[in-house]
C-alpha positions in Angstrom: 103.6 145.8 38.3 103.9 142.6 40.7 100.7 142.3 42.2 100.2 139.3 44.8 97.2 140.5 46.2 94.1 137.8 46.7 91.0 139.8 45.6 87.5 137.7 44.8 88.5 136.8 41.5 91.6 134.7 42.6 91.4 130.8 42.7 91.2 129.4 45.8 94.0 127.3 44.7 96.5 129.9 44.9 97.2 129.9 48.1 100.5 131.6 48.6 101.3 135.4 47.7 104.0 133.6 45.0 101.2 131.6 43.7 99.2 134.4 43.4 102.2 137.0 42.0 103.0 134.2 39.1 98.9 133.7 38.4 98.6 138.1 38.1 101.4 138.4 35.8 100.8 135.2 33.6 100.1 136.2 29.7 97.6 134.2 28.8 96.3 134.4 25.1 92.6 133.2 24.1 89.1 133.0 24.5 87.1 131.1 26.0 88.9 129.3 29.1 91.9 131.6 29.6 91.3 132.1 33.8 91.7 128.3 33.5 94.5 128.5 31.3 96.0 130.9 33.3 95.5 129.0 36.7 97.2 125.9 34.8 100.1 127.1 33.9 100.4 129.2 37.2 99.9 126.2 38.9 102.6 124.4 36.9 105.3 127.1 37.2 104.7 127.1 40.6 105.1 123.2 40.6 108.2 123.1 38.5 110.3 126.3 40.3 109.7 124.4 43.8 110.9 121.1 41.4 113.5 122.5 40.7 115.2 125.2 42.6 118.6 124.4 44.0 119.5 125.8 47.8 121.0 129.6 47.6 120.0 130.2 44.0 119.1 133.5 44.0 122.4 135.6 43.1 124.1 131.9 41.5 124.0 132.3 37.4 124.5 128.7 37.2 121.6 128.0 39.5 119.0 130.5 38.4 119.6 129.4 34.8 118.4 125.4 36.2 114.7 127.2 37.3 114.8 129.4 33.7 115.3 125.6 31.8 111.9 124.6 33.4 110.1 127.5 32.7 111.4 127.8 29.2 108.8 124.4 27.9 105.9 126.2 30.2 106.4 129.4 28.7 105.6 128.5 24.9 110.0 128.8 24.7 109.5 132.7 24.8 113.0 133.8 26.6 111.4 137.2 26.9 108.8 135.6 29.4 111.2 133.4 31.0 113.1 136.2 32.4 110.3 138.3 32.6 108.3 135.5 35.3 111.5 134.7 36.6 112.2 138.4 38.0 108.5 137.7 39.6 109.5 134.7 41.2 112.8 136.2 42.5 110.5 138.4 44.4 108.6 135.8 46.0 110.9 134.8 49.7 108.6 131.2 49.4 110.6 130.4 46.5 
């Protein structure tokens, strides 16, 4: 489930529904420190899909597979989660 919601628990730096959708739907492993690991690396895939996405890409192989390459080093190389946040951030019009 894609949930972009902002509820009392959500960072006040997520500030846009895609911000938030990546952040909800992060898999974050640990103790201690996960929120923060979680708003880290939802910060950083926000940082490198706006990096890195090319005009038109949704629909383009060739140009959804450029945003998948720099998500592939955030996401521990898991091509499971790759395409798994990338469907997420397909969903997301600010993207």
């Amino acid at each position: 489930m894609v949930q972009s919601g902002q509820s009392e628990n959500t960072p006040k730096e997520l500030k846009t529904p895609g911000m938030r959708a990546v952040y909800n739907n992060l898999k974050v492993s640990g103790g201690l420190g996960v929120a923060d690991s979680r708003l880290t690396l939802a910060l950083s895939v926000d940082e490198a899909v706006r990096r890195v996405r090319p005009d038109d890409w949704r629909g383009h192989q060739a140009k959804e597979n450029e945003i998948k390459r720099a998500l592939l080093p955030l996401l521990a190389n898991d091509h499971e989660e790759v395409e798994r946040i990338f469907l997420i951030i397909r969903q997301q019009g600010e993207y």
